[in-house]
C-alpha positions as a printed Julia matrix, in Angstrom:
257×3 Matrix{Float64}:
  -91.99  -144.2    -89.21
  -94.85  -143.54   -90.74
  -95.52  -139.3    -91.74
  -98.26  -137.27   -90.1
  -99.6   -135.24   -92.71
 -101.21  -131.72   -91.9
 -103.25  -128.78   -94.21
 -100.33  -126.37   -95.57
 -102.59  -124.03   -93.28
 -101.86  -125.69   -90.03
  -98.03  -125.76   -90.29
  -98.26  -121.79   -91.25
  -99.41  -121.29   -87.9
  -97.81  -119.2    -85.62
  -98.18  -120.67   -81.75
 -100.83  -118.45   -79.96
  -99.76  -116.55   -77.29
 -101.53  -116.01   -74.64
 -101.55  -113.94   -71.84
  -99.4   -114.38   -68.87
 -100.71  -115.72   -65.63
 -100.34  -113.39   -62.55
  -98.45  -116.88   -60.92
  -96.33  -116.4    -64.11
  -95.74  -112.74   -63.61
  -94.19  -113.32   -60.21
  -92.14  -115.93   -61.26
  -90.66  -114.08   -64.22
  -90.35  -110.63   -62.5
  -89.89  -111.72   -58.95
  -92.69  -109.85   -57.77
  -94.95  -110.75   -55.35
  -98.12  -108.01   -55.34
  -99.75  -108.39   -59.05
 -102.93  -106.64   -59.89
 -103.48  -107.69   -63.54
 -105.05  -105.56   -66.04
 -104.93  -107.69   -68.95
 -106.92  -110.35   -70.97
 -110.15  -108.79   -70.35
 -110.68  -110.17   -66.92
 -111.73  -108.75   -63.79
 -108.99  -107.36   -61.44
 -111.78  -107.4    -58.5
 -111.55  -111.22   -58.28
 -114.59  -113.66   -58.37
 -117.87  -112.1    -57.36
 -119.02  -113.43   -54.05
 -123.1   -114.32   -54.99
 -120.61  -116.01   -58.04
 -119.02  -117.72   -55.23
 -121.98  -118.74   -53.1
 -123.95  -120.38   -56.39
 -120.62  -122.23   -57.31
 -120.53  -123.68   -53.94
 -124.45  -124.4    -53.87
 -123.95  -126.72   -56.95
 -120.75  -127.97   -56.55
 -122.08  -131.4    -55.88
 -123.21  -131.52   -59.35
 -120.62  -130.4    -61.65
 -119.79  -133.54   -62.83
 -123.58  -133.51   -65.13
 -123.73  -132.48   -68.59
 -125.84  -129.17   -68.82
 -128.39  -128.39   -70.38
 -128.11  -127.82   -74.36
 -128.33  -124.14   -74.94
 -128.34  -123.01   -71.77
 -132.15  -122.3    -71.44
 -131.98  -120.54   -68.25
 -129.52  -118.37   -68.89
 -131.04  -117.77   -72.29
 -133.94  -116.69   -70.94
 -132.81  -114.45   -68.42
 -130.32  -112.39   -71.44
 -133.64  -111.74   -73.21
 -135.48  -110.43   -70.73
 -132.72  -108.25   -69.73
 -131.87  -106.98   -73.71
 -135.83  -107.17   -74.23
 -135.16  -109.56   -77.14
 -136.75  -112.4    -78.23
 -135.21  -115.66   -76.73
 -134.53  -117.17   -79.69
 -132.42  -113.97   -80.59
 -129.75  -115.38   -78.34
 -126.92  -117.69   -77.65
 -124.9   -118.88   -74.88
 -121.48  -119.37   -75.99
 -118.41  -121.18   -73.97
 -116.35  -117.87   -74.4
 -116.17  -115.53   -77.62
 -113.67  -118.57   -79.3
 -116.54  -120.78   -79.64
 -118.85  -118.18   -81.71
 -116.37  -117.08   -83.5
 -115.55  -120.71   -84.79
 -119.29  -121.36   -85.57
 -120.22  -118.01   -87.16
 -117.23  -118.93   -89.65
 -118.22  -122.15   -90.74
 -121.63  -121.68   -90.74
 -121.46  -118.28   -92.87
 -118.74  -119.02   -95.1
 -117.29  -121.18   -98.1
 -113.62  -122.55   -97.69
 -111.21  -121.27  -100.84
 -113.9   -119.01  -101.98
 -115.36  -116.28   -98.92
 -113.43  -114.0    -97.22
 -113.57  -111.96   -93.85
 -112.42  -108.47   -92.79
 -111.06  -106.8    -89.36
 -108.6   -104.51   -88.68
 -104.48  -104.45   -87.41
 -103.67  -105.34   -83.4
 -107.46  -106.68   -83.08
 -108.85  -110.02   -81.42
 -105.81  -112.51   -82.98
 -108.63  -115.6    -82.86
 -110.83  -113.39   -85.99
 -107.57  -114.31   -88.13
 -106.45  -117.66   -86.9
 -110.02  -119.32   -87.01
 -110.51  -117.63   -90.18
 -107.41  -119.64   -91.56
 -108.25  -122.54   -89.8
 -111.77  -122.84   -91.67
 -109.88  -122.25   -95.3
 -110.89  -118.59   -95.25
 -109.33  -115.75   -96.47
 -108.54  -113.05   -93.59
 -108.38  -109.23   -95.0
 -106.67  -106.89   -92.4
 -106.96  -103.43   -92.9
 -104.47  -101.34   -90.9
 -104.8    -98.54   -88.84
 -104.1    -94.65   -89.32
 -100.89   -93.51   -86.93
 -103.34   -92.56   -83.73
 -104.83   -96.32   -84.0
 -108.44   -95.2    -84.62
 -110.83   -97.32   -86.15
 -110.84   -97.85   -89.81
 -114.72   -98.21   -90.41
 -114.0    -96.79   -93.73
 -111.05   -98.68   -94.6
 -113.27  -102.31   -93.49
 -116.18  -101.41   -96.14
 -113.4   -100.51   -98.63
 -111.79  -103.77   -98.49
 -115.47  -105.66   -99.15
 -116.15  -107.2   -101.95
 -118.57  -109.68  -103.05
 -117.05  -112.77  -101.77
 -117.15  -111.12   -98.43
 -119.12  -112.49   -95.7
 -118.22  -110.78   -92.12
 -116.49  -107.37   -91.17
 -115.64  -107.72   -87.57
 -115.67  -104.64   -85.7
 -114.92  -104.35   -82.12
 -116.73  -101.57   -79.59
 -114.65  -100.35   -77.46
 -111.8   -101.56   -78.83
 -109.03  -103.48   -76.69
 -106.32  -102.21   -76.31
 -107.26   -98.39   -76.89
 -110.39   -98.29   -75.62
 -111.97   -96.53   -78.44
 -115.76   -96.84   -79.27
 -117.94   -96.79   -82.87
 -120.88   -94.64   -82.27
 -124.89   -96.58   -83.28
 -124.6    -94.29   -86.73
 -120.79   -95.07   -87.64
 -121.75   -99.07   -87.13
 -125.53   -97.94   -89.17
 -123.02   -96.81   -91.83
 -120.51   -99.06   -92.59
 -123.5   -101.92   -92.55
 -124.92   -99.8    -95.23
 -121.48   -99.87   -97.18
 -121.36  -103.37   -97.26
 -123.33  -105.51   -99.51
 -126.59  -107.13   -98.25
 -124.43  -110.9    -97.9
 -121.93  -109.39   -95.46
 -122.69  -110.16   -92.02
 -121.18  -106.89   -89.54
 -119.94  -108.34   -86.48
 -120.27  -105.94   -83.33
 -118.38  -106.77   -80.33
 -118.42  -105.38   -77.14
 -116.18  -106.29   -74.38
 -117.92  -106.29   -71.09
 -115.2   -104.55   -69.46
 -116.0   -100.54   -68.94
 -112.3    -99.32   -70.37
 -113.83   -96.52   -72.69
 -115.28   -93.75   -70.89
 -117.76   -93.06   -74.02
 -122.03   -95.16   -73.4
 -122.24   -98.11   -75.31
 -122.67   -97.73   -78.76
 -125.59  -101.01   -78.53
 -128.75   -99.85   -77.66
 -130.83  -102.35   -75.25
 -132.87  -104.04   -78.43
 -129.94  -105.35   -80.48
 -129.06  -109.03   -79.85
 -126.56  -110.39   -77.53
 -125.25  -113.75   -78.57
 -122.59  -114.93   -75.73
 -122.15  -114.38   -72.09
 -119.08  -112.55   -71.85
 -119.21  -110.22   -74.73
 -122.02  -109.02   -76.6
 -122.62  -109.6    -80.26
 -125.2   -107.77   -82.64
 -125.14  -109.74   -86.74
 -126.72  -107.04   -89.06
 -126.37  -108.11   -92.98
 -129.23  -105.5    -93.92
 -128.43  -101.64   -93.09
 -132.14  -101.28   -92.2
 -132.05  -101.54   -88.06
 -135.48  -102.81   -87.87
 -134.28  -106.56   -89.62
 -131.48  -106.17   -87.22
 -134.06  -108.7    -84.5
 -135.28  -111.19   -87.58
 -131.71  -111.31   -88.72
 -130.44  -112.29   -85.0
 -132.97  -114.8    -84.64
 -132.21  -116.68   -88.17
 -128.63  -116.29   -87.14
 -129.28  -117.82   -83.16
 -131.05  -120.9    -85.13
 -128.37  -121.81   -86.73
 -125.91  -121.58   -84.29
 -127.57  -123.49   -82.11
 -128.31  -126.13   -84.55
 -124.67  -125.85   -85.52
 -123.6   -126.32   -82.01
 -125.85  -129.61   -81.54
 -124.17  -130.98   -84.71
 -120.79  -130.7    -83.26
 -121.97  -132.05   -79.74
 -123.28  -134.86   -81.1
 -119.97  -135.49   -83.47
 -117.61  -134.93   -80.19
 -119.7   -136.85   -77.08
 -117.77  -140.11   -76.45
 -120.26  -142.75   -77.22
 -122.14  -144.16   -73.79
């Protein structure tokens, strides 16, 4: 039989593991009331406008939509009183991560940085593209190492990935901590600021209404210059290229008519 070779990178993988369904919590516990907490969903169930708009197009699910998402697109920027071209609709916070990494960095050579117990996809797509992953770890109470993440750049680094509020502990980076640590890092690194729409920190939102939000579900803001006012023009160079990256691979995956 004839071997299936794979990247050294591939086989190193440890299986993902998600989270467990509430169908699979009452099998394995033999409960039969589950209100799940987890996973960064909503425990209130599926909105019911959400519902009703569903159910108006359900006859037409089975169409391509449209690239970009220009509707939703547009309504995003009015709302975060951005320019449109300052934004991107992504197919969950996977997708973006994926593109931000290929498109910013250089397999063998780059490298990006995050912290211990954050997002697991920042390390394995990071691997997956060839790229180094630097993990910085945590102080005993599990506060953010802001400090720590600059510490570790150097000048083959191209993203720090900082989460606001921070699952699982809820803690938030305050608008001059983030200001900070984009200062610390050299003008090539690109700081990546997410922010989970769940409410689970009781602090405001460190992101101010005129920084960028790049995906549906959780809220991005790319600042490679410490000075906030080239945090917009930065955003919008940034939303070009995804998009054009996103095209590329559409084209390269649509089965051929």
């Amino acid at each position: 039989m004839r071997e299936f070779s794979m990247r050294p990178e591939i086989l190193a993988f440890d299986p993902y593991k998600p989270g467990l369904t509430i169908e699979e919590i009452k099998s394995r516990y033999g409960l039969t009331n589950v209100i799940k907490l987890a996973s960064n969903e909503n425990p209130l169930g599926t909105s019911p406008i959400v519902q009703k708009v569903l159910a108006r197009h359900a006859d037409r699910v089975f169409r391509y939509p449209q690239n970009h998402s220009p509707k939703l697109t547009a309504e995003l920027a009015a709302y975060h009183e951005v320019p449109e071209q300052c934004i991107v609709a992504g197919n969950g916070s996977d997708e973006l991560i994926d593109m931000l990494i290929r498109m910013r960095c250089v397999a063998g050579q780059d490298n990006v940085i995050c912290y211990s117990n954050a997002f697991s996809m920042y390390r394995l797509t990071a691997k997956l593209c060839g790229v180094e992953y630097r993990e910085v770890p945590r102080d005993e109470n599990f506060g953010l190492p802001l400090a720590g993440l600059a510490e570790a750049a150097d000048a083959n680094t191209r993203m720090v990935f900082v989460t606001s509020p921070d699952n699982p502990t809820g803690l938030a980076a305050g608008v001059e901590e983030l200001s900070v640590l984009a200062g610390a890092c050299r003008k090539t690194v690109c700081s990546l600021w997410t922010r989970p729409t769940s409410t689970s920190s009781g602090r405001p939102s460190p992101t101010p209404r005129y920084r960028p939000s790049i995906n549906s579900k959780t809220s991005w803001c790319c600042a490679p210059s410490p000075k906030p006012t080239d945090w917009p023009d930065c955003a919008s160079a940034t939303g070009s290229c995804l998009r054009s990256l996103r095209t590329a691979c559409a084209a390269r995956e649509s089965p051929s008519p």
